[in-house]
TIGU-942706 format. One record per residue (C-alpha): x negated, y negated, z; residue number from 1. Coordinates in steps of 0.25 Angstrom, whole numbers, plus 5000, padded with zeros to 4 digits. Example, Ala and Ser with C-alpha at 12.3 -4.5 7.8 and 13.67 -1.06 7.14 Angstrom:
// residues 2
- u | v | w | vexpa
- 4951 | 5018 | 5031 | 1 .
- 4945 | 5004 | 5029 | 2 .
This chain:
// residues 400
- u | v | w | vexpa
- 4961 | 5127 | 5094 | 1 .
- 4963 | 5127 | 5079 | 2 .
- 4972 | 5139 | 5073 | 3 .
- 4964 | 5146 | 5064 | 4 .
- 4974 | 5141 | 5052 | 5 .
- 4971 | 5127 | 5056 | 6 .
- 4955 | 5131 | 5056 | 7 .
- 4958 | 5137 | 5040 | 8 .
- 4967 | 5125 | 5039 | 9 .
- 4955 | 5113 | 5042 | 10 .
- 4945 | 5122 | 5035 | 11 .
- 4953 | 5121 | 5024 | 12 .
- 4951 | 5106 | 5024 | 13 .
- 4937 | 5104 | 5027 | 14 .
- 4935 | 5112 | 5015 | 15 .
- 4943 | 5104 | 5006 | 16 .
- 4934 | 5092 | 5007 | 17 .
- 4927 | 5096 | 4995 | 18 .
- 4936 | 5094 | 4983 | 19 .
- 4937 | 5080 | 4989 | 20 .
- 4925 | 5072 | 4986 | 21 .
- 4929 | 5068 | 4973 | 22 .
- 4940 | 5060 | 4980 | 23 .
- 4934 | 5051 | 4990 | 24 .
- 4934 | 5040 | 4979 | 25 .
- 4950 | 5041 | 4977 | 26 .
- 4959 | 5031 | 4983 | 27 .
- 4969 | 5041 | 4983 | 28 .
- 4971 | 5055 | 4987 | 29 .
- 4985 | 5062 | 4986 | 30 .
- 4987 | 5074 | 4996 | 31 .
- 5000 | 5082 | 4993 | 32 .
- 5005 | 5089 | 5003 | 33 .
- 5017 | 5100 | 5001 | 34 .
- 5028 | 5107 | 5007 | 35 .
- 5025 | 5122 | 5007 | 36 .
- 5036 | 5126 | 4998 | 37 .
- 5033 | 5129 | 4984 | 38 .
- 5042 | 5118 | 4977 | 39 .
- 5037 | 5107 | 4987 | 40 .
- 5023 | 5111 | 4983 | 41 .
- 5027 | 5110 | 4968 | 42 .
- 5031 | 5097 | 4968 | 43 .
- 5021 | 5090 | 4975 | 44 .
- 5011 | 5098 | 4967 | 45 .
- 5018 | 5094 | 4957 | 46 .
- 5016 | 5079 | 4960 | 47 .
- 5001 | 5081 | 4964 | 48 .
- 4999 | 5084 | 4949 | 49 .
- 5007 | 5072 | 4946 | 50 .
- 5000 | 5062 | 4955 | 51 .
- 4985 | 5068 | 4950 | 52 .
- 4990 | 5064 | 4935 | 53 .
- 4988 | 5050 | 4940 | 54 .
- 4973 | 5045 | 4938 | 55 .
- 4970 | 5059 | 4944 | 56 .
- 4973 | 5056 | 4958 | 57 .
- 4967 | 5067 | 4968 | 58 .
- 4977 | 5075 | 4975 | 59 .
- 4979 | 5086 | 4986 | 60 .
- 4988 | 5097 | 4986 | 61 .
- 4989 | 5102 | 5002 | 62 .
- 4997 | 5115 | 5006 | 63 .
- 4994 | 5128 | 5011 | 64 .
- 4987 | 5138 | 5003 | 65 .
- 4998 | 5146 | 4999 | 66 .
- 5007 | 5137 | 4995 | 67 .
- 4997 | 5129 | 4985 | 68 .
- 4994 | 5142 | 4977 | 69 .
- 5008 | 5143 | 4976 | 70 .
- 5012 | 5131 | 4971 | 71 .
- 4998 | 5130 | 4960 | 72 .
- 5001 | 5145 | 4955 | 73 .
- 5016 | 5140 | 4952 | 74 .
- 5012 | 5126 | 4948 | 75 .
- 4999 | 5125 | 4939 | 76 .
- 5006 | 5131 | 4927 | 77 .
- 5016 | 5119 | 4927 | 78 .
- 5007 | 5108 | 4930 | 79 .
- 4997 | 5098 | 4924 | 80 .
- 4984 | 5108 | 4925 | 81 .
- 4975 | 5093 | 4924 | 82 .
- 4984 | 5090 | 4937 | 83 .
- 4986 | 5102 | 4944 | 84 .
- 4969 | 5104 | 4944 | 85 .
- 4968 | 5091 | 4952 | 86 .
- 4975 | 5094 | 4964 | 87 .
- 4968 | 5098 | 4975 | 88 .
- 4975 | 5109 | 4984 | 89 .
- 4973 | 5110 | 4997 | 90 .
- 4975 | 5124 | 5003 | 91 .
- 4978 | 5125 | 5016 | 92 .
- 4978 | 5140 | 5024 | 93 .
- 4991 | 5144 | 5024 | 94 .
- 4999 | 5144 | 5037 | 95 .
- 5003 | 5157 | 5043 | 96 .
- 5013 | 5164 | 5037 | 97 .
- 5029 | 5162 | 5044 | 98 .
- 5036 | 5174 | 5051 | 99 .
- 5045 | 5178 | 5040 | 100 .
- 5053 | 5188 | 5049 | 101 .
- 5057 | 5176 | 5057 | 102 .
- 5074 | 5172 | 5056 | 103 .
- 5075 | 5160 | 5049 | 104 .
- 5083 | 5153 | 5038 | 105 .
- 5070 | 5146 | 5034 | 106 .
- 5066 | 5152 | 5022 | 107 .
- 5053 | 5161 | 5026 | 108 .
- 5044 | 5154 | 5016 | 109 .
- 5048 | 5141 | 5021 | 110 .
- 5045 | 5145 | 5035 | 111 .
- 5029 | 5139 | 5035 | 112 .
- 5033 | 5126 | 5027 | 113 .
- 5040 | 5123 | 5036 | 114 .
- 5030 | 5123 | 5045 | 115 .
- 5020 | 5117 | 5033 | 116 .
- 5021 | 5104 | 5040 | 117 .
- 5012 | 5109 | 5053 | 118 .
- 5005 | 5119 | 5045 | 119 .
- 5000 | 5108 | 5035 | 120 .
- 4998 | 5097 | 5045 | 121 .
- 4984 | 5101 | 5050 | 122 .
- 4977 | 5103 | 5034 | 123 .
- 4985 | 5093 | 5030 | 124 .
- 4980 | 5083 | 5040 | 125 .
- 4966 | 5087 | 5038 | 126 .
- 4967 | 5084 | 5023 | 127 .
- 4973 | 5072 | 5024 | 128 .
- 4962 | 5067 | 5033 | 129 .
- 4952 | 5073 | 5024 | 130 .
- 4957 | 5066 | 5010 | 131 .
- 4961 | 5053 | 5017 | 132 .
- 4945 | 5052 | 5019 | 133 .
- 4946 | 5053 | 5005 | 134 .
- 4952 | 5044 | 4999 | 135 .
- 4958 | 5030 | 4999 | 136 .
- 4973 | 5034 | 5000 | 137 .
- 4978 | 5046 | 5004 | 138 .
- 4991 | 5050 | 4999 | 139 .
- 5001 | 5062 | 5006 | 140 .
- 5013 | 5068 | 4998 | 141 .
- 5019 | 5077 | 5006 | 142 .
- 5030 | 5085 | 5004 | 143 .
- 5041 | 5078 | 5014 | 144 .
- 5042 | 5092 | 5023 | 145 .
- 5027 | 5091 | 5025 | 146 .
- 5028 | 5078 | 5032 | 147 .
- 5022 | 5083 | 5048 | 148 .
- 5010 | 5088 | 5037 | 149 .
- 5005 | 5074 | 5032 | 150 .
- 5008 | 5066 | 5045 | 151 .
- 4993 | 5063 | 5047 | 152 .
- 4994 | 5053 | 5036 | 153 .
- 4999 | 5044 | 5045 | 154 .
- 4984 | 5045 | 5050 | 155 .
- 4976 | 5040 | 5038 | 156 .
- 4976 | 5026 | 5033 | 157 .
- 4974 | 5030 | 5020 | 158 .
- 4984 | 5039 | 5018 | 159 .
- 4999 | 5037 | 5012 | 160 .
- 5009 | 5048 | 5013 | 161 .
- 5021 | 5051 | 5005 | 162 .
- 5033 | 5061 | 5008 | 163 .
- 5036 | 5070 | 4995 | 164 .
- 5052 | 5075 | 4994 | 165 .
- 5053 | 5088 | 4985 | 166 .
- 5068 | 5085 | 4984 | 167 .
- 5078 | 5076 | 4977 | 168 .
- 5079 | 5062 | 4986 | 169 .
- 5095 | 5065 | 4988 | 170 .
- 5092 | 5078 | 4994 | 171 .
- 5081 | 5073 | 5005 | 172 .
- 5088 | 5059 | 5006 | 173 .
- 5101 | 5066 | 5012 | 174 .
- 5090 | 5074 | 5021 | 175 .
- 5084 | 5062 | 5025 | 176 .
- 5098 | 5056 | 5027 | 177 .
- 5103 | 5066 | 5035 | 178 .
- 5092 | 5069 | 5044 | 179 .
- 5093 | 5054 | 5048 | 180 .
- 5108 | 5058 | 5051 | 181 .
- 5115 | 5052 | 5039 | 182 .
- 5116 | 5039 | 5042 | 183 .
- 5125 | 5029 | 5033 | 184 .
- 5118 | 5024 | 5021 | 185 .
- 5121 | 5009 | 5017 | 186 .
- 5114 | 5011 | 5004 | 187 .
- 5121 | 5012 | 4989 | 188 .
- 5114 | 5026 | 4987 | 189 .
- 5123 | 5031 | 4997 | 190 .
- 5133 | 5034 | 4988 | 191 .
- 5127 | 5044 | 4983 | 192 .
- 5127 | 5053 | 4996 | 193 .
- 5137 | 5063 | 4995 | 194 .
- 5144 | 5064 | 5007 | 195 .
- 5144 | 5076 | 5011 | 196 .
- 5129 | 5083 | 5011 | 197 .
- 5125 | 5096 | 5018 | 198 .
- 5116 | 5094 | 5028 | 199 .
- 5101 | 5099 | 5031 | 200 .
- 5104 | 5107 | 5040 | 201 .
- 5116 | 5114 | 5033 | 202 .
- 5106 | 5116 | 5021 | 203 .
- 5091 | 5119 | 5029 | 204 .
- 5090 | 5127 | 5041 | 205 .
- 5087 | 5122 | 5053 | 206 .
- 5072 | 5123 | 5054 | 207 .
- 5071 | 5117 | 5041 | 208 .
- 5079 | 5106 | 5045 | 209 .
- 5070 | 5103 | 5056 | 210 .
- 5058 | 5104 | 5049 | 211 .
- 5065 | 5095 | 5036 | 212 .
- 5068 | 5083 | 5049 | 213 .
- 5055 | 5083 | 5055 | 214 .
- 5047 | 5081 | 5043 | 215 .
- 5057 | 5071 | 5036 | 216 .
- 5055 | 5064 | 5052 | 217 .
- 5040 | 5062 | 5047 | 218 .
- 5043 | 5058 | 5034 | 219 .
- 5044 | 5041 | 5039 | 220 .
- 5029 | 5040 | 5039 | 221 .
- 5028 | 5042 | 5023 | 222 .
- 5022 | 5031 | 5015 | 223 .
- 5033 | 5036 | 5004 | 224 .
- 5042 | 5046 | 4998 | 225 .
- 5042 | 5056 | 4985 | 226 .
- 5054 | 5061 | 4981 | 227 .
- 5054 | 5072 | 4970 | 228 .
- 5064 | 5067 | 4962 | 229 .
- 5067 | 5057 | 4952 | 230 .
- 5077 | 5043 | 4953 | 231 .
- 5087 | 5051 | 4941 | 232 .
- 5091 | 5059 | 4950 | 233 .
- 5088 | 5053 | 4964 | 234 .
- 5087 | 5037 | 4962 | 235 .
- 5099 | 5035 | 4972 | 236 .
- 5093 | 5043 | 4981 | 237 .
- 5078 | 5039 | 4980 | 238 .
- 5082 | 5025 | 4982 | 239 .
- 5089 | 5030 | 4995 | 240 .
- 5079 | 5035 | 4998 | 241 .
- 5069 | 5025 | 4998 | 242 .
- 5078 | 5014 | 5004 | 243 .
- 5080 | 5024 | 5017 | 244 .
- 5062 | 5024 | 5015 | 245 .
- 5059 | 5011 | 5022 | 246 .
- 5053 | 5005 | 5012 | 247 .
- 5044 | 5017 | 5008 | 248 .
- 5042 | 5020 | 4993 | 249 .
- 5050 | 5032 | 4988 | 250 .
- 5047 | 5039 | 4974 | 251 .
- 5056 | 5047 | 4966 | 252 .
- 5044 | 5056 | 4958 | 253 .
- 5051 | 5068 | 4953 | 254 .
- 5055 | 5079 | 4948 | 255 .
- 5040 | 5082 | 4947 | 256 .
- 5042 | 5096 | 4942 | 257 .
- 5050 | 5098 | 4930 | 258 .
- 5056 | 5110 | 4928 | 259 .
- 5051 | 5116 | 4914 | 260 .
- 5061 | 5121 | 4904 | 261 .
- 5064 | 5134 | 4903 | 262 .
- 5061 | 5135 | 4888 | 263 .
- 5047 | 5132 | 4891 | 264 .
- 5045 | 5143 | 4901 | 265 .
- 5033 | 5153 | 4898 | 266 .
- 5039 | 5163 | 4908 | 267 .
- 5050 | 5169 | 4895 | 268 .
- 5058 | 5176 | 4906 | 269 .
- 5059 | 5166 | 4914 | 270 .
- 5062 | 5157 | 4902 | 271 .
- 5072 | 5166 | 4897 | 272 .
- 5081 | 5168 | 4910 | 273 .
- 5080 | 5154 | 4914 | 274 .
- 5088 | 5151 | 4900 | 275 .
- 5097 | 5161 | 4903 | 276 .
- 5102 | 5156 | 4915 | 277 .
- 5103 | 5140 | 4910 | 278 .
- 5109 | 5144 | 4898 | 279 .
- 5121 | 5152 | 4907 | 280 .
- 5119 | 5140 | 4917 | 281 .
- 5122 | 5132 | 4904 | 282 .
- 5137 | 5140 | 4902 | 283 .
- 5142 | 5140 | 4915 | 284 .
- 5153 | 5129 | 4922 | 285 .
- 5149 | 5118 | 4930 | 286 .
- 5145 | 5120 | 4943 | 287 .
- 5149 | 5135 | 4941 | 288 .
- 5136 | 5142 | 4944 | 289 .
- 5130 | 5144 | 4956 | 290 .
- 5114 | 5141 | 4958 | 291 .
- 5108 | 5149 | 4969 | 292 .
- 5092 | 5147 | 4972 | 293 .
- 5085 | 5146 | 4985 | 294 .
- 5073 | 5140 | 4978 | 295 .
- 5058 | 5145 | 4984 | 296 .
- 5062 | 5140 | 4999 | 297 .
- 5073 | 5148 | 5003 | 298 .
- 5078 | 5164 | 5001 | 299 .
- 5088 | 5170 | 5008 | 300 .
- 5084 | 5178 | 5018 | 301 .
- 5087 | 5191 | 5016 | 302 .
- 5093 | 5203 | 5006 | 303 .
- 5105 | 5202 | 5012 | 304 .
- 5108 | 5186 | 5009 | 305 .
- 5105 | 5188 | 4995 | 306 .
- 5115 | 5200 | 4994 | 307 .
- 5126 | 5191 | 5000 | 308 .
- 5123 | 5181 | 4991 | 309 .
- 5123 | 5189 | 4979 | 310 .
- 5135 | 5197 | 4982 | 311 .
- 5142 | 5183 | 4984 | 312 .
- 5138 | 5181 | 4970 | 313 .
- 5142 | 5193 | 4963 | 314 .
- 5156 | 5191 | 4971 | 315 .
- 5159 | 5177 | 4967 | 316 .
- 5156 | 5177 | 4955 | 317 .
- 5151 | 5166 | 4954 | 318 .
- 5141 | 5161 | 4943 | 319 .
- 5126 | 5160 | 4949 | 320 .
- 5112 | 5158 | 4946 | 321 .
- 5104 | 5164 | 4957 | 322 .
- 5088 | 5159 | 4959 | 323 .
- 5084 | 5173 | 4966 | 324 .
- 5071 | 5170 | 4971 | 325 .
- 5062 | 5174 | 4982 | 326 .
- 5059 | 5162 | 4992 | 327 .
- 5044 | 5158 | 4991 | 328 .
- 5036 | 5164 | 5004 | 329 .
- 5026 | 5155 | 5012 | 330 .
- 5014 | 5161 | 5004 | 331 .
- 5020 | 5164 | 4988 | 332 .
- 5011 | 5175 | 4986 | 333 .
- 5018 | 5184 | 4998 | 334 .
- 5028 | 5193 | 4988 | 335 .
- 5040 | 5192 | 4996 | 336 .
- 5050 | 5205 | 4999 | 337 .
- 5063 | 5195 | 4996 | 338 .
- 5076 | 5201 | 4995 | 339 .
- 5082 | 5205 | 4980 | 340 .
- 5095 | 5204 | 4973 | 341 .
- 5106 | 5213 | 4975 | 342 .
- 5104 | 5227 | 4966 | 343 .
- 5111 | 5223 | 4952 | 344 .
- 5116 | 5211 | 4956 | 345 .
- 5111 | 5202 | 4944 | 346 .
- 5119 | 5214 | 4935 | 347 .
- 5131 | 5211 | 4943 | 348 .
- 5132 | 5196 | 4942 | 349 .
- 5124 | 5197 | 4928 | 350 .
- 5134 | 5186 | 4920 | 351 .
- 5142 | 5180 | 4931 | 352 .
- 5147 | 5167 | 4924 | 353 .
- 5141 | 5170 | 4911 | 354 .
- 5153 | 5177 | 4905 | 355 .
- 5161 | 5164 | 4904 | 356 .
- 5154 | 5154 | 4896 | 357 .
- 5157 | 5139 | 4896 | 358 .
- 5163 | 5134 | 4883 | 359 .
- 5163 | 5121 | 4887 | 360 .
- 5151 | 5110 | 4883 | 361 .
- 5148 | 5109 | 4898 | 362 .
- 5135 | 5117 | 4899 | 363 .
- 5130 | 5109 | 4887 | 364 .
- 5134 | 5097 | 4897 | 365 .
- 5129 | 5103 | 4909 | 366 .
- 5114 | 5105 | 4901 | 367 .
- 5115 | 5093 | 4893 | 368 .
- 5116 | 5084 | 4909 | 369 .
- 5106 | 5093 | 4913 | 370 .
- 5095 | 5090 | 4902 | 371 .
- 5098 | 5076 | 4904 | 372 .
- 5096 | 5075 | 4917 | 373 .
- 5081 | 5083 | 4916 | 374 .
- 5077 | 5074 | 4904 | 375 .
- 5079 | 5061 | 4912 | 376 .
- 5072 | 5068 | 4924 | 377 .
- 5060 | 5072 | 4914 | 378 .
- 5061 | 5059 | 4911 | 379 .
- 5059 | 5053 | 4925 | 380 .
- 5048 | 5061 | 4924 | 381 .
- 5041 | 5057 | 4911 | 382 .
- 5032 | 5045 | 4908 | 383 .
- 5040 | 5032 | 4910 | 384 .
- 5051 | 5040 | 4920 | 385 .
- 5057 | 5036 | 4932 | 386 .
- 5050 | 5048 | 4939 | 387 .
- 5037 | 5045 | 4933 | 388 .
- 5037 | 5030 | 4937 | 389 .
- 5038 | 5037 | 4951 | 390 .
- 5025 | 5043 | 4950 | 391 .
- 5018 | 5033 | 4946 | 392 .
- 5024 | 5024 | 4957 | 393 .
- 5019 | 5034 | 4965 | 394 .
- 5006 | 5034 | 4959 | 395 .
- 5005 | 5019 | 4961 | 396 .
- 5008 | 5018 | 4974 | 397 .
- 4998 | 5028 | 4979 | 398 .
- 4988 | 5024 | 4971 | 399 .
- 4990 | 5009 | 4973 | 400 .
């Protein structure tokens, strides 16, 4: 008997047949489908504006409820609005909530999306089916950690799916490599393998880990690969990449969100501390400054880790820049009761590795690498760019 979820869920489809009509004479339909994670969601949103700047292809944006209001409040003020209007989410009921008492080293949030794969699979299949009627070819990006979510494509002779990589091609090629046990790489990219890399397992726990192998297991059913990065900085790796593919067509379409300066910022507090923390960060010694973030995915667990941590700090010394942030909670608009930083600690470390300037030209250096390297990535990106010229393959071969 159907879960009362699933009913909401099925529901959910039959009524979204409506905003489809318009779409029956389209030879392609693009469906995207995220992992529940808010920079997952970004990025392929991110790439639906991008694909429906070209000749106003239809796409779908499919996730849960929660997750798709998140990721349109944070996103619409920085995208194309003619763009951004012509996606079509798809809000699915939102799965129930995870037990956040439960002992884990999961991060809580990450909890459900680790489970998004079976929670997605049943709306996910019924839309597929749904816009595959629809149209004359139907193509799936899905994020690579949603892989059990799309497997029904294999079901429709219309429809095409392509895995999407969030990260740099040298990060998931050595965790493709290794989860095939490292086997020895006659190929000249090689070379540029260090030889000594931690492993998964010392660097994602152990539920993850699984869940990270059973999705890249379904991954050699894909018609081709995404990757979210670009061939200055990845070339090596993307050709790697590709020659381990079988044959399969790898693209190399990124970074699809650029980070906008500073300066530009309409937030002035914001903008202002932002400045104040480059233009240290411009003074200090290479490799003298220690970066600590755990992004939106992970938190430590409790008051007592960040106490360690920040005692650590103060005792050592040490130069920092600490990203203190609350992870984000499976639904965003739940206020979290997250653990604070130790009382007058950012008194006591105020300055530490301000009081001794550099006097040498190296900061200048250091910036003047720095701007180099982003303009000749903005560049990929631009009309003409390598980046670009990704795209429009992309285009072409979906369109063809």
């Amino acid at each position: 008997m159907a879960s009362e979820h699933q009913e909401q869920q099925q529901h959910q489809i039959n009524n979204q047949d409506g905003g489809l009509t318009n779409e029956a004479s389209n030879s392609v339909i693009v469906v995207m489908v995220p992992f529940p994670a808010q920079s997952h969601l970004n990025q392929l949103l991110q790439f639906s504006c991008l694909i429906s700047s070209y000749n106003n292809i239809p796409v779908h944006f499919a996730c849960f409820a929660n997750h798709n209001s998140q990721v349109r409040n944070r996103a619409k003020d920085h995208l194309d609005p003619l763009f951004f209007s012509r996606i079509q989410f798809h809000d699915f009921p939102n799965p129930p909530p995870p037990n956040s008492d439960s002992p884990s080293d999961t991060p809580v949030f990450l909890k459900p999306s680790l489970q998004a794969s079976v929670d997605l699979h049943q709306p996910v299949s019924a839309l597929l089916h749904l816009l595959s009627s629809k149209s004359k070819r139907l193509v799936i990006i899905h994020d690579a950690l949603v892989c059990s979510a799309v497997e029904d494509a294999t079901s429709l002779p219309n429809a095409e799916a392509y895995a999407y990589q969030g990260g740099g091609a040298f990060t998931l090629f050595s965790y493709s490599w290794e989860f095939r046990g490292r086997p020895p790489l006659d190929v000249p990219e090689a070379e540029y393998i260090p030889d000594q890399l931690p492993t998964v397992e010392a660097s994602v726990d152990s539920e993850s880990t699984e869940f990270f192998k059973y999705q890249y297991r379904l991954m050699g059913s894909r018609d081709g690969y995404l990757y979210n990065t670009c061939r200055l900085i990845d070339g090596n790796f993307l050709d790697l990449i590709a020659k381990e593919a079988n044959n399969k067509k790898v693209w190399g379409i990124g970074p699809l969100h650029l980070v906008k300066s500073i300066s530009n910022s309409t937030d002035s507090n914001s903008s202002d501390k932002g400045k104040d923390i480059l233009e240290w960060l411009d003074k200090q010694e290479k490799n003298s400054v220690l970066y600590i973030s755990f992004g939106t995915t992970i938190s430590m667990a409790d008051q007592k880790q960040i106490e360690e941590l920040a005692f650590g700090l103060e005792q050592s010394g040490t130069k920092f820049i600490w990203v203190f942030r609350e992870a984000d909670k499976d639904d965003a608009y739940v206020q979290g009761t997250g653990a604070d930083l130790p009382q007058g600690f950012e008194d006591r470390v105020k300055g530490v590795g301000m009081v001794k300037l550099m006097g040498s030209d190296e900061g200048d250096e250091m910036r003047k690498r720095a701007e180099k390297l982003g303009a000749a990535i903005r560049n990929s990106t631009a009309k003409g760019g390598v980046s670009c010229m990704e795209w429009d393959s992309f285009i072409a071969h979906i369109t063809r």
